[in-house]
C-alpha positions as CSV (number, residue, x, y, z in Angstrom):
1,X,-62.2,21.8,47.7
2,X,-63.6,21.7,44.2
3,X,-62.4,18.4,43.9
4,X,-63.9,17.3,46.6
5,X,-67.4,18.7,44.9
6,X,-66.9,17.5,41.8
7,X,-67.1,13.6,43.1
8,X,-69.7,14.5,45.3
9,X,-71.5,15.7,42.3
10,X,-70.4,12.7,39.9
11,X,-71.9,10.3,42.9
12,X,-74.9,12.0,43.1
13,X,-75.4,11.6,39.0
14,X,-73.8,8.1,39.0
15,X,-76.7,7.5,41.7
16,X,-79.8,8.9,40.2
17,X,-78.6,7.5,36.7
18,X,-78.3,4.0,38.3
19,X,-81.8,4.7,39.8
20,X,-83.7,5.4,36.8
21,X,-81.4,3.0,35.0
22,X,-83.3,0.3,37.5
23,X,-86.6,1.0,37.8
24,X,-88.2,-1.9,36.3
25,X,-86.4,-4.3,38.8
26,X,-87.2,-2.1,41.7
27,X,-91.0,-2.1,39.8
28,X,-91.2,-5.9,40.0
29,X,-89.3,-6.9,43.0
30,X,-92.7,-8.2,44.2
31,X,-93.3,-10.1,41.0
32,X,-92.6,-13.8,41.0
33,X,-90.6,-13.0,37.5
34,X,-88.0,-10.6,39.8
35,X,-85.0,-12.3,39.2
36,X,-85.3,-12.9,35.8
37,X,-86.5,-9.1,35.3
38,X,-83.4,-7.6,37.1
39,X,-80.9,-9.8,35.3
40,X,-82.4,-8.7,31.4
41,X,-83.1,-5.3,33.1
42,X,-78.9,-5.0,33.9
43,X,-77.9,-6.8,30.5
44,X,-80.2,-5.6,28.3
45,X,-81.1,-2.3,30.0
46,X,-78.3,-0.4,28.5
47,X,-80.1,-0.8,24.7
48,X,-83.3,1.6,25.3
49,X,-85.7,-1.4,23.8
50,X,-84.5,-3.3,26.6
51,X,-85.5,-1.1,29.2
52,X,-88.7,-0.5,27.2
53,X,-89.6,-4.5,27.6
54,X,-88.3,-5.0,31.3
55,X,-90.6,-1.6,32.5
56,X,-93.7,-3.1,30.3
57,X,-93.3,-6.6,31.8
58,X,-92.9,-4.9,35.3
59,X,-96.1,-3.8,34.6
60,X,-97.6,-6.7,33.0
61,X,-100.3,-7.9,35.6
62,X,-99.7,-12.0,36.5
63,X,-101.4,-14.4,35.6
64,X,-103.5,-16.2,38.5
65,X,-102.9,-20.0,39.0
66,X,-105.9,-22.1,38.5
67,X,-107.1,-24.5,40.8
């Protein structure tokens, strides 16, 4: 029975780690720069700074076409 708990309790950590790990993709998945922000955001994610850029540039308003 405890081992039973104890995955229960590493999936739930494993899941609200891999949440907040991708925020910034789940930010900009209306953003035409999507794919390119969830690829950096799974490479680079893991270094802090790279988190940092992907979560400002989710929030980094776009740019509207002209004409």
């Amino acid at each position: 029975m405890e081992i039973m708990a104890s995955l229960i309790l590493a999936l739930v950590i494993i899941t609200v780690i891999g949440f907040y790990y991708l925020i910034p993709s789940l930010i900009a998945r209306k953003k035409s720069s999507f794919k390119t922000i969830l690829i950096l955001n799974i490479l680079l994610g893991w270094t802090v700074i790279g988190w940092i850029v992907c979560l400002a540039w989710a929030f980094y308003p776009e740019r509207k076409k002209e004409g």
